[in-house]
C-alpha positions in Angstrom: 0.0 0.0 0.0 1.7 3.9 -1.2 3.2 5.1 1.5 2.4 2.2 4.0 4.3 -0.7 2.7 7.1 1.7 1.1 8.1 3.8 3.7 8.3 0.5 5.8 11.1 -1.2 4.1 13.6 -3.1 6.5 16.6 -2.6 4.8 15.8 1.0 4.1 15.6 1.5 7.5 18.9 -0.8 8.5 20.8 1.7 5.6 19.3 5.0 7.4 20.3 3.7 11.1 23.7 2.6 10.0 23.9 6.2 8.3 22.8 7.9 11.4 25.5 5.6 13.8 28.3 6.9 11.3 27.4 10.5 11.7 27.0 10.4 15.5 30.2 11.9 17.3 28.3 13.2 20.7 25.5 12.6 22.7 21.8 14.2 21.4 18.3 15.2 22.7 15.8 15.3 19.6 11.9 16.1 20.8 9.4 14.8 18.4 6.8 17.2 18.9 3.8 15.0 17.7 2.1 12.2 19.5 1.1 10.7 16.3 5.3 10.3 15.7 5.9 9.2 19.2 3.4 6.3 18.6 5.1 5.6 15.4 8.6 5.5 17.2 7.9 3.4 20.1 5.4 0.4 18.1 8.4 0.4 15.7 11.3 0.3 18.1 12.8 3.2 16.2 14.4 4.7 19.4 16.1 1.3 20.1 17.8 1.5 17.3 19.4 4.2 17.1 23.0 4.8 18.9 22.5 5.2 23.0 24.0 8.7 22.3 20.9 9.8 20.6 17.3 10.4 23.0 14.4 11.2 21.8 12.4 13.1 24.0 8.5 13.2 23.7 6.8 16.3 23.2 3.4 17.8 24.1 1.9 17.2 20.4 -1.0 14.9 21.5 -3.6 17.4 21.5 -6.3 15.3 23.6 -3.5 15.4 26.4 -2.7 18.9 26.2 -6.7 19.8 26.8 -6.1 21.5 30.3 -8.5 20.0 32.9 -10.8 23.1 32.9 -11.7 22.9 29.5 -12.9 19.0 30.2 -14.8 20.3 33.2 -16.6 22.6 31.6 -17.1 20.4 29.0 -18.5 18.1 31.6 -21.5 20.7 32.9 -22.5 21.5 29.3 -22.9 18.1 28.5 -24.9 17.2 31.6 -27.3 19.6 30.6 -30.7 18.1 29.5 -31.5 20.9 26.7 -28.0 20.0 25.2 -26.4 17.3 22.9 -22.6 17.4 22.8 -21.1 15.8 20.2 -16.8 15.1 20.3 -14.7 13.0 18.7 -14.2 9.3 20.3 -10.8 9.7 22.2 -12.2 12.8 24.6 -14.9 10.5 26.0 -12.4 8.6 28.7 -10.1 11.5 28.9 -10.7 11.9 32.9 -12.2 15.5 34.3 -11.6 16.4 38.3 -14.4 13.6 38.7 -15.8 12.0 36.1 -15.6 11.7 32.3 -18.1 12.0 29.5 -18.7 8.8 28.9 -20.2 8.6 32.8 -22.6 11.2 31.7 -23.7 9.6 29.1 -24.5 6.6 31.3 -26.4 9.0 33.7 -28.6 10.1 31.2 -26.7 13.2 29.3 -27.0 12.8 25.3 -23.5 12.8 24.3 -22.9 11.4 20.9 -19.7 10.5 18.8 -19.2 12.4 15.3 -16.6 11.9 12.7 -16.4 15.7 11.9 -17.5 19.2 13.2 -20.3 18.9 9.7 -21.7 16.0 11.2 -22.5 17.9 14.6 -23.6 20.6 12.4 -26.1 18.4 10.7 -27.4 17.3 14.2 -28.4 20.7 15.1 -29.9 21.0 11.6 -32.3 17.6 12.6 -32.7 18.8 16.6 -33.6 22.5 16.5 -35.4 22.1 20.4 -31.8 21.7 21.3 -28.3 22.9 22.0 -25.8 21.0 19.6 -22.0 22.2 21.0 -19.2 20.3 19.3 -15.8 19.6 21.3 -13.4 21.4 18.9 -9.6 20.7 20.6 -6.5 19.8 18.5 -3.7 21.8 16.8 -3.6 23.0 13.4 -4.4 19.8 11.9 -8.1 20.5 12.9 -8.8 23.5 13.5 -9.8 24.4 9.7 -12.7 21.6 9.9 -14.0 23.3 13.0 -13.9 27.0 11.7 -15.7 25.7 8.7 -18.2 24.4 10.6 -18.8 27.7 12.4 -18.7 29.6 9.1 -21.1 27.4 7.7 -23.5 27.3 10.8 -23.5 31.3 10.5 -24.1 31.5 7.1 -27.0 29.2 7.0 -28.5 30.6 9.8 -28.4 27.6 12.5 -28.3 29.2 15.9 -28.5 26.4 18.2 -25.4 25.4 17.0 -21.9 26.2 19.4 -17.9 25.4 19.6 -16.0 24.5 22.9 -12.7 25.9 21.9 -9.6 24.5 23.0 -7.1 24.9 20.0 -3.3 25.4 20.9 -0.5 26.2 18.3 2.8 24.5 18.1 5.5 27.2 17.4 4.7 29.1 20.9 4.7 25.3 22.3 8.4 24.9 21.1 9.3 28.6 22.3 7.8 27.6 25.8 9.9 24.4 25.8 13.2 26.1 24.7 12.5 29.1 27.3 12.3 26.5 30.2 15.4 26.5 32.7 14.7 22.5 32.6 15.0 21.9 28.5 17.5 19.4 27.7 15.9 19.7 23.9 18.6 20.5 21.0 16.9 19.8 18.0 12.8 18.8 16.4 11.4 16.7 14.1 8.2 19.3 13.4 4.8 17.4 12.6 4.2 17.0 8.7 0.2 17.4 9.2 0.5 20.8 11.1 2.6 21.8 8.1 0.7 20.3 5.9 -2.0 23.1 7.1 0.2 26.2 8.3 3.2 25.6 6.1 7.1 26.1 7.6 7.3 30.2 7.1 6.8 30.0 11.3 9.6 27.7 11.5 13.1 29.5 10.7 12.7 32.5 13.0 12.9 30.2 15.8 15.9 28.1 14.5 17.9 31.7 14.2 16.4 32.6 18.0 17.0 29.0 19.6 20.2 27.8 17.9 18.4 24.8 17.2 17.5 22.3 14.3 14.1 22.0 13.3 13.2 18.9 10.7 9.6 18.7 9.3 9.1 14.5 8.8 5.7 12.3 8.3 4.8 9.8 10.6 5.9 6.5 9.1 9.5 4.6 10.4 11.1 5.7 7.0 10.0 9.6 7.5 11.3 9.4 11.3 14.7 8.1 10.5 15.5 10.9 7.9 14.0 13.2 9.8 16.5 11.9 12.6 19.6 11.6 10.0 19.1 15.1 9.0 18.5 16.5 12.1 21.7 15.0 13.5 23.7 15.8 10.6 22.7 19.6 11.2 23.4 19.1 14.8 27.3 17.3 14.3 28.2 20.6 11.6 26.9 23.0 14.2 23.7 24.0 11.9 20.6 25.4 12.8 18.3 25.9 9.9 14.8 24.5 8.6 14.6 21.1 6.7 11.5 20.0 4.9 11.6 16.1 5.1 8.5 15.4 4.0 7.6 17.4 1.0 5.3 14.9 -0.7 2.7 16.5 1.9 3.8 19.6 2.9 4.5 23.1 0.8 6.4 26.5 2.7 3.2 28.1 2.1 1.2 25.3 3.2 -2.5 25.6 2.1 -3.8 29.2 1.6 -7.6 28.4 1.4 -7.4 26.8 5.1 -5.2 29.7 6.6 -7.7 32.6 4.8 -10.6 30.5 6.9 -8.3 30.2 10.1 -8.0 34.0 10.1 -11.6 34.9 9.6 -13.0 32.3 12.4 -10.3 32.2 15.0 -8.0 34.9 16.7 -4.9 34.5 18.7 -4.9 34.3 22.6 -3.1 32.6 25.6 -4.0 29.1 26.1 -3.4 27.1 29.2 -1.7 23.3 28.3 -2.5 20.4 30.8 0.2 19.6 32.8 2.3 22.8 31.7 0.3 25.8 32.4 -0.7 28.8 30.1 1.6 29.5 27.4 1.3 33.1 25.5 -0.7 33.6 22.4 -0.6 29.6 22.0 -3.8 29.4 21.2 -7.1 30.6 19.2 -10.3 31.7 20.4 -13.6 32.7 18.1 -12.9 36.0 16.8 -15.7 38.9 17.4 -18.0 38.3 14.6 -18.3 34.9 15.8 -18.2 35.1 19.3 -22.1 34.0 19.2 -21.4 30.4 18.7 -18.6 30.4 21.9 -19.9 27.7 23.9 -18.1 28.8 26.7 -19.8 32.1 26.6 -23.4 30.6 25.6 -23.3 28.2 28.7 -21.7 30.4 31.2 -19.1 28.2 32.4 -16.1 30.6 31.8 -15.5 31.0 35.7 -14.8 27.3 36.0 -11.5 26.6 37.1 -9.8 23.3 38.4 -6.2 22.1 40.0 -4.4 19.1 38.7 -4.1 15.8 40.1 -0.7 15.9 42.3 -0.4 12.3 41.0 -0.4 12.4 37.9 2.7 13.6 35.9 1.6 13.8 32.9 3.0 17.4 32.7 6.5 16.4 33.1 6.0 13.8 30.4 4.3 16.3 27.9 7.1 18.6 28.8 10.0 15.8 28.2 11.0 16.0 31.5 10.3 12.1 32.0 9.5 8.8 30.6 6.1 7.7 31.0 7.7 4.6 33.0 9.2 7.0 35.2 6.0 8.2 37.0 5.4 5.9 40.0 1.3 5.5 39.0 2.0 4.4 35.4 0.8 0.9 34.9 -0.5 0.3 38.7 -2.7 3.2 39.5 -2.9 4.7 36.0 -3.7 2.1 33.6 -6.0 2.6 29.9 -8.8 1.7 32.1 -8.1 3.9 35.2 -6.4 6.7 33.7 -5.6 9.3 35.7 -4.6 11.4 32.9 -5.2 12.3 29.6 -1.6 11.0 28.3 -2.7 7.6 29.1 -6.5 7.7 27.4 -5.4 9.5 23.7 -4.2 7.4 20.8 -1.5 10.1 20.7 -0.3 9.8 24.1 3.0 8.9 25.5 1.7 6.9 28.4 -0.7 4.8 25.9 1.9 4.2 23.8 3.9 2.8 26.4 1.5 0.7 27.9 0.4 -0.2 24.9 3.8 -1.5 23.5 4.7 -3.1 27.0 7.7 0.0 27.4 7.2 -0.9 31.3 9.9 -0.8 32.9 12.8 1.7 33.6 16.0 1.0 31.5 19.0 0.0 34.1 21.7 1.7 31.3 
């Protein structure tokens, strides 16, 4: 299958390794900065592979796990309400709030319902007009377009029972944050191809000149990680720090205009607090002015809800690279896929799933 079976090739990946062991000298930290890529790396055993100079640290791109708790509260009391319907993609339903999820309001009676896209919430408001239809829009800039679409189209045709629950964040102001911390231990990124794919890579060199630092924009398949590796460690060993675009069968420096023009209409800039990490500046969007009406936060009144993190979980120190998901003394005993106590172990995206998932339970001993 074109771009499965391809970019999967053994001895394609034995010749990049190899070429990546020859050009290692000194000891590197690379942060993948998407979930999707960390999955990719840990079912494939990518970072075992590589030379025990190089670590790759995980990064906070796993945008269920970045969803601050707040946001799932609050997304909690609208959906308990018996005038609304609140639809969300699958993987937020388990994703744990201070004290419950919303798949235990479902069972008590709430009328949440999984959709495939923002349009098909749309459409249910279309069919229900008695009711409140509010659609759980989270995620980076891989999905944000869908969502202002959707809120486009719901004002031009006119449907007014129809709302967003915001909670978009932005990856460049994520990688400033990380690079700004006295704790980073990052030198180099591989940058997520899809968020690219979307926003193109203008954002990208102004924060290689600032940090010093490589950034590499790769897919998600074994083959696209190791280039993106190779490259990144080849800038590193010549003392570079410039832009690469590793993946160019997807993504374009200008990326794609039609989805940045409807970006800029919808949504405006505005700080965003990250689970786990705490509010980051301008690293986020909010529904601009002319469509503030269809703010679900604002329509429901559940702005002033605010929430503290577990103490247990350390899901924060994991979305900020600061740890292993093995590391944190709950994983796999009191935080498991069926008891999470964080968000990092409920996503398909997240670090802790992906460890438990692929049995990565245990600390190494090297």
């Amino acid at each position: 299958m074109k771009y499965l079976d391809e970019f999967s090739d053994p001895q394609l990946a034995r010749r990049l390794v190899d070429e990546i062991k020859a050009a290692t000298s000194q000891r590197w930290s690379i942060m993948e900065v998407c979930g999707g890529q960390t999955h990719s790396i840990i079912r494939h055993g990518i970072d075992q592979l590589l030379p025990d100079t190089i670590e790759m640290i995980h990064g906070p791109g796993c945008p269920v796990c970045v969803t601050p708790l707040e946001i799932i509260d609050k997304a909690l009391e609208i959906a308990s309400r018996p005038d609304v319907i609140f639809c969300s993609f699958g993987d937020m339903l388990r994703v744990p709030g201070s004290e419950r999820d919303l798949f235990q309001v479902k069972s008590r009676g709430g009328d949440v319902r999984v959709v495939y896209s923002p349009l098909d919430a749309l459409k249910i408001a279309k069919e229900n007009p008695a009711k409140q239809v509010v659609f759980f829009g989270i995620g980076f800039e891989t999905t944000a377009p869908a969502n202002a679409m959707t809120v486009y189209q719901a004002k031009r045709l006119g449907i007014e029972n129809f709302s967003l629950l915001v909670s978009h964040v932005l990856v460049p102001p994520a990688i400033s944050a990380i690079m700004e911390s006295p704790t980073c231990r990052v030198q180099a990124f591989l940058a997520a191809g899809h968020v690219c794919t979307v926003m193109g890579t203008q954002e990208y060199p102004p924060l290689c000149d600032k940090y010093k630092i490589p950034i590499v924009v790769t897919g998600f398949e074994p083959l696209d990680i190791l280039e993106g590796i190779r490259r990144t460690v080849l800038q590193l060993e010549s003392g570079r720090h410039e832009l690469e675009n590793a993946y160019p069968r997807a993504v374009q420096s200008d990326g794609n205009s039609a989805a940045k023009a409807m970006l800029l209409d919808v949504f405006e800039v505005t700080d965003r607090a990250w689970r786990g990490i705490g509010t980051i500046p301008s690293s986020g969007w909010q529904l601009s002015s002319a469509y503030r009406d269809y703010d679900a936060e604002h329509r429901f009144s559940v702005t002033d809800i605010h929430t503290e993190e577990s103490p247990v979980c350390r899901s924060g120190e994991v979305l900020q690279g600061l740890i292993k998901p093995h590391e944190c003394e709950a994983f796999g005993t009191l935080c498991t896929p069926r008891n999470p106590l964080g968000a990092t172990m409920v996503s398909s995206e997240g670090a802790c799933a992906a460890y438990y998932l692929y049995r990565r339970l245990e600390v190494s001993s090297a």
